[in-house]
KEBA-323215 format. One line per 3 residues: number of its first residue (from 0); for each residue x, y, z of N, C-alpha, C, CB. Coordinates in pm, whole numbers, plus 32768, in hexadecimal, padded with zeros to 4 digits. Glycine has a CB too. Example, Ala and Ser with C-alpha at 12.3 -4.5 7.8 and 13.67 -1.06 7.14 Angstrom:
% residues 2
0 = 8527,7DC7,830C,84CE,7E3E,830C,8528,7EB6,830C,846B,7E41,8389; 8505,7F1F,82C4,8557,7F96,82CA,850A,8003,8313,8580,7FC4,823C
% end
This chain:
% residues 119
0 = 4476,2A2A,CFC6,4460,2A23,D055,44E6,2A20,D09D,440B,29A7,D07A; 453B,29CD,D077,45B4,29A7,D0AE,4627,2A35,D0A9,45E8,291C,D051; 462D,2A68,D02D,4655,2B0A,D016,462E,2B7D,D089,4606,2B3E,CF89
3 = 45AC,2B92,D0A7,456C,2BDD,D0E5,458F,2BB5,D176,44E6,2BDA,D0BC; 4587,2B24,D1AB,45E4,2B0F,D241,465F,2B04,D24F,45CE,2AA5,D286; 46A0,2B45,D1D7,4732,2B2B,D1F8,4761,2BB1,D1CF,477F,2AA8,D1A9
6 = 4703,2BD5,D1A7,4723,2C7D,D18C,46E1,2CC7,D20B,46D0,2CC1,D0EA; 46C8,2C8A,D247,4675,2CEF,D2E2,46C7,2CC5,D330,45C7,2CCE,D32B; 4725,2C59,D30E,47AA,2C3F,D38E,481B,2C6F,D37D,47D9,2BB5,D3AA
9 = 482B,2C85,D2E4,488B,2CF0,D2D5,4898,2D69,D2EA,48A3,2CF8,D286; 4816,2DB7,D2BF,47E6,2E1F,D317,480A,2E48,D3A3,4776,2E0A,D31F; 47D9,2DDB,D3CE,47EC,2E06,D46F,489C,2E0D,D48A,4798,2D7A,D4E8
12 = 48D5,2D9A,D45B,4942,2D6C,D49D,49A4,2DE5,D469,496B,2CC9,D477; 49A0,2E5E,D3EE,49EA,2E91,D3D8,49B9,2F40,D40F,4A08,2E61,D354; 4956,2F19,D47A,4938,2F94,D4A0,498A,2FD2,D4FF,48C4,2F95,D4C7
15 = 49BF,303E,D53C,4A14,307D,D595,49FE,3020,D5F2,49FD,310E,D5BC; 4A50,3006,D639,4A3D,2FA0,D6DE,4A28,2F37,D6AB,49BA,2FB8,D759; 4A0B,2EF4,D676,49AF,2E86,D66F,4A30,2E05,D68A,494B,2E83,D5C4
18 = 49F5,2D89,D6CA,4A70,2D3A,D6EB,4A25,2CCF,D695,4AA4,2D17,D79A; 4A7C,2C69,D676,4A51,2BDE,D633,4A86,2B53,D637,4A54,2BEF,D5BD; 4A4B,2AEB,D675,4A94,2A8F,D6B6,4A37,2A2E,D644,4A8F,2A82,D774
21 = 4A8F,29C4,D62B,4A65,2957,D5D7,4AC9,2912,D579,49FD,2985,D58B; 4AAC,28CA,D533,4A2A,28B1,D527,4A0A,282C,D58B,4A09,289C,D48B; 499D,2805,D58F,4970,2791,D5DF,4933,2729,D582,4908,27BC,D64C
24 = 48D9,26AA,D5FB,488A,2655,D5A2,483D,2668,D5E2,489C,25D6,D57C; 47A7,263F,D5B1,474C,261F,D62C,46E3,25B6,D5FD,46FD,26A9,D665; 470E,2569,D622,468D,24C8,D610,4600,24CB,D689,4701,2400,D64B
27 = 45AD,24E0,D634,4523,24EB,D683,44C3,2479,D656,44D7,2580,D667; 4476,2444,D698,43FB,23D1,D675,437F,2416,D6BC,441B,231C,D6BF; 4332,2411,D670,42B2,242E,D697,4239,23F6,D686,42A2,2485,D679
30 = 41F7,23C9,D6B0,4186,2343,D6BA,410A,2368,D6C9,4197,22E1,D730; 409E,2345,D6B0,4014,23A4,D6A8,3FAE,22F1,D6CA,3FF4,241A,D5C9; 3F5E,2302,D75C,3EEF,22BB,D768,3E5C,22E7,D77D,3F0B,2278,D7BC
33 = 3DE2,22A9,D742,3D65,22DE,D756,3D35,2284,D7BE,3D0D,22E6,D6D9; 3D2C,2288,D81D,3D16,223D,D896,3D8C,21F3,D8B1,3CA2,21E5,D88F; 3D6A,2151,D8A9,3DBF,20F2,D8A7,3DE0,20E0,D824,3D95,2085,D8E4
36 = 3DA9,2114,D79F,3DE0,20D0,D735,3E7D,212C,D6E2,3D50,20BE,D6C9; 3ED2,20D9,D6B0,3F20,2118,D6A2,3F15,2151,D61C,3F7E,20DF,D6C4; 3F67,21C9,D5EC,3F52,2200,D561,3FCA,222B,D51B,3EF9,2273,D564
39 = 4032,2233,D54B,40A4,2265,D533,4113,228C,D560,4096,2299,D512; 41A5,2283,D514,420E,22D2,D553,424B,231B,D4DE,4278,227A,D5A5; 427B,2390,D501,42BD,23DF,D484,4357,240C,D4DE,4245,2486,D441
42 = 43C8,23D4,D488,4468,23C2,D4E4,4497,2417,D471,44CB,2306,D503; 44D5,24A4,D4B2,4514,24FA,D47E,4597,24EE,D48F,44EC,255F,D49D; 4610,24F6,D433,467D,24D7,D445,46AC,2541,D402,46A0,245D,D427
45 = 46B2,25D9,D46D,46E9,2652,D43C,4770,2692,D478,4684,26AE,D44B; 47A1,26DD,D3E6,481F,2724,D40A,47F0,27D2,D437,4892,2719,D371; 482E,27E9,D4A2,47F6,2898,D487,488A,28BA,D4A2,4765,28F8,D50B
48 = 484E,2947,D4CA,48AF,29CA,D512,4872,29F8,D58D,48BD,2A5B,D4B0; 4894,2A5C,D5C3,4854,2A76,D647,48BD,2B19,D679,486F,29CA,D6C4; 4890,2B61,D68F,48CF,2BB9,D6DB,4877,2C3E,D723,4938,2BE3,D680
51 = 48BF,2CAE,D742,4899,2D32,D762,4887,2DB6,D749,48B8,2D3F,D790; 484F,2DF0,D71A,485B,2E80,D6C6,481D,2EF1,D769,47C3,2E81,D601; 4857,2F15,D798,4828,2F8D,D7FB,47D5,2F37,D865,47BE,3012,D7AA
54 = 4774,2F5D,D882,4711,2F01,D8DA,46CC,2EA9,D8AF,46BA,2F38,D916; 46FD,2E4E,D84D,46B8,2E0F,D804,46F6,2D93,D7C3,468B,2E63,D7B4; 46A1,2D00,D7F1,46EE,2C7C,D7E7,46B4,2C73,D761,46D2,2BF6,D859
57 = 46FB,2C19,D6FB,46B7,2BE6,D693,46F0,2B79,D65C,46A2,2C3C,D639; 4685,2B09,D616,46D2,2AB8,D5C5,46A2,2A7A,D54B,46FB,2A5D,D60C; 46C4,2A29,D4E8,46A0,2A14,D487,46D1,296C,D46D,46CE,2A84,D434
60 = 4683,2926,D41D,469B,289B,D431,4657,2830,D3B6,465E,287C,D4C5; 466C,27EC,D385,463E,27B0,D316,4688,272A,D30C,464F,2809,D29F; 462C,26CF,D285,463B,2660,D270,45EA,25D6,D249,4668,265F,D2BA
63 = 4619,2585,D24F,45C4,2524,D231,4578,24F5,D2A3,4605,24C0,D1F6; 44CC,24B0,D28C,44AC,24C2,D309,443B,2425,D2C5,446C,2580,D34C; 4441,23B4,D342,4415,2315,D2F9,4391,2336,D30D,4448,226C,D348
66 = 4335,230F,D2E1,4293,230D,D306,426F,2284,D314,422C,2351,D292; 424F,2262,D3A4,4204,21AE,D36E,417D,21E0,D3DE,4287,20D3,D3B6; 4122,21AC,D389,40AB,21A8,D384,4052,20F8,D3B5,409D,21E2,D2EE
69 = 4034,20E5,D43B,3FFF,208B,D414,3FCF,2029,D3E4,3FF7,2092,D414; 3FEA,1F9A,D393,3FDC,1F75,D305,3FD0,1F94,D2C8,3FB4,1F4A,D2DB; 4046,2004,D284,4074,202B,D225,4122,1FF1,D203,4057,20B7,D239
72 = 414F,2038,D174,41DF,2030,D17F,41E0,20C4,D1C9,423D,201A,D0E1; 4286,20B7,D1D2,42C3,212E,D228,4304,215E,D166,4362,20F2,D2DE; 42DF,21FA,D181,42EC,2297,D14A,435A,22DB,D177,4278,22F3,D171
75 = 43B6,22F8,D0FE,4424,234E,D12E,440D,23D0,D0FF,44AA,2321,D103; 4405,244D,D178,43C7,24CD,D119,442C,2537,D16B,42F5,24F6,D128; 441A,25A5,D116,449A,262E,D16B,4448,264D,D1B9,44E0,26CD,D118
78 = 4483,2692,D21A,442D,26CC,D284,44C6,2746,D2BB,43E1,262F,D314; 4480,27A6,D2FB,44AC,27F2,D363,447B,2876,D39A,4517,2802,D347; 44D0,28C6,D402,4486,28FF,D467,44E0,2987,D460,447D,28A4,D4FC
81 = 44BD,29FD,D463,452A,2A66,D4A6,44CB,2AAF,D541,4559,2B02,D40F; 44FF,2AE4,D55C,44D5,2B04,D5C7,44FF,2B97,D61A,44F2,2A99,D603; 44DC,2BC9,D674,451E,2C4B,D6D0,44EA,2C4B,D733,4514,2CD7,D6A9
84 = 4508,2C7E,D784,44F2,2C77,D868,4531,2D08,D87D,4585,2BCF,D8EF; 44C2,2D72,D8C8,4519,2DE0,D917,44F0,2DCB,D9A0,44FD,2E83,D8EB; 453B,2DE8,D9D1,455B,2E18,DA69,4500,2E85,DA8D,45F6,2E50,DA7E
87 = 4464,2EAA,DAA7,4408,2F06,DAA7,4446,2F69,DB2F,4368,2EBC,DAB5; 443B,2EEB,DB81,4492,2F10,DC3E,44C4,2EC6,DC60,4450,2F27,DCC7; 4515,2EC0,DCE6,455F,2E7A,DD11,4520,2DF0,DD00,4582,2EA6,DD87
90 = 4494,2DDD,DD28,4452,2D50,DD47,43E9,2D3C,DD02,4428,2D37,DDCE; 43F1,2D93,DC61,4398,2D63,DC16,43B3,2D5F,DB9D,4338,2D95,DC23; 43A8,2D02,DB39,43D3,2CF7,DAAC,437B,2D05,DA59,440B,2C8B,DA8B
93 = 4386,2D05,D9C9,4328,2CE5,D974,4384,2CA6,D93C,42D5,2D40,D92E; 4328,2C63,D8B4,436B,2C09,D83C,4301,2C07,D7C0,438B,2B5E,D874; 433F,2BD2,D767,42E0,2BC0,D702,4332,2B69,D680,42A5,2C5D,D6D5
96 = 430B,2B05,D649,4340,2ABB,D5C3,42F8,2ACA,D56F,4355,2A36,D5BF; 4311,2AA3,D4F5,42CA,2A71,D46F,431A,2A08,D450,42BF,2ADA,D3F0; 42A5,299F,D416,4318,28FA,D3CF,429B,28DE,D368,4345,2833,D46A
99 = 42F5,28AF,D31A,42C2,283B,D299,42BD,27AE,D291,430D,2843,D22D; 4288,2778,D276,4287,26DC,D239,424A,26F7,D1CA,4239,265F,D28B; 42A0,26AA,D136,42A0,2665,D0D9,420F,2604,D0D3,4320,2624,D0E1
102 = 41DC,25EA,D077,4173,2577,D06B,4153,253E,CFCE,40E3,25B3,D0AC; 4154,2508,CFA2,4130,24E0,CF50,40AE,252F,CED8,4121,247A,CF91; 405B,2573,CF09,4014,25CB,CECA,402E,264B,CEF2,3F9B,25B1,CED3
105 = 402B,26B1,CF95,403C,26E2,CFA4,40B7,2720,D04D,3FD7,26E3,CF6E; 4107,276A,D01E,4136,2786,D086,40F1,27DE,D123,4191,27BC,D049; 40F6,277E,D18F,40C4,27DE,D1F5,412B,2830,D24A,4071,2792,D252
108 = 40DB,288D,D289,4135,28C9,D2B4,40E6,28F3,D36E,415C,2949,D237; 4122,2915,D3AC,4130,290C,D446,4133,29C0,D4AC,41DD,28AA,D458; 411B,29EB,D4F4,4155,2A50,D51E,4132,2A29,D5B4,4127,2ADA,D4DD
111 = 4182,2A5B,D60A,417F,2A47,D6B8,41C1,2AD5,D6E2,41EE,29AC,D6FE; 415C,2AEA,D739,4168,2B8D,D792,415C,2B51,D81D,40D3,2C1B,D773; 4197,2BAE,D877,4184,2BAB,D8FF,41D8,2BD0,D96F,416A,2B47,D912
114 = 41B1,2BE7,D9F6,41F6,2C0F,DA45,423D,2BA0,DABC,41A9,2C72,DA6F; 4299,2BA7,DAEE,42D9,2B73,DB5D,42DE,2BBB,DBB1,4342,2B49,DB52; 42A9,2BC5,DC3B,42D7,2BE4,DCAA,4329,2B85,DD2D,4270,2C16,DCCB
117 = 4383,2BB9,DD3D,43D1,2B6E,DDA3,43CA,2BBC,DE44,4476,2B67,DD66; 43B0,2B64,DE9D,43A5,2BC9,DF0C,4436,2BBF,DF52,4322,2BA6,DF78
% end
């Protein structure tokens, strides 16, 4: 898994034009409730890259990522995300990721599409 997102950032980053700024960190927490009751946070503590190939943003990012669960112990599992954004028009974008989390039986995995418009 980790081969395959770091081989799609190399890809890009050694394509004609392409610019590449990094690397970075990026610490994220994310928390999940079913009404009022609480269920979780999963805290990603990732290294990526990030840059530009033609009209086209991209980045790539990985790492260890805590799982605490509710009365549970807290889970240390890999996790990460790559990603790309074009510029469709002046005031409209698209995007789209794929990410993983690690688990104990099986790894899941994630994808996010969509557009931005800015007026």
């Amino acid at each position: 898994m980790f081969k395959a997102l770091f081989a799609a950032a190399a890809a890009i980053s050694t394509t004609a034009g392409a610019a590449v700024a990094g690397p970075y960190v990026n610490v994220e927490a994310n928390s999940s409730w079913f009404g009022d009751d609480y269920l979780a946070t999963g805290t990603d503590f990732h290294v990526g890259y990030e840059g530009e190939a033609g009209l086209a943003s991209w980045y790539v990012q990985g790492g260890p990522a805590l799982i605490s669960v509710d009365g549970a112990d807290t889970d240390t599992e890999l996790s990460g995300k790559a990603g790309v954004g074009f510029a469709a028009t002046e005031n409209l974008g698209i995007y789209g990721e794929f990410s993983f989390l690690t688990g104990d039986v099986e790894t899941g995995y994630g994808t996010k599409l969509g557009v931005k418009y800015t007026f």
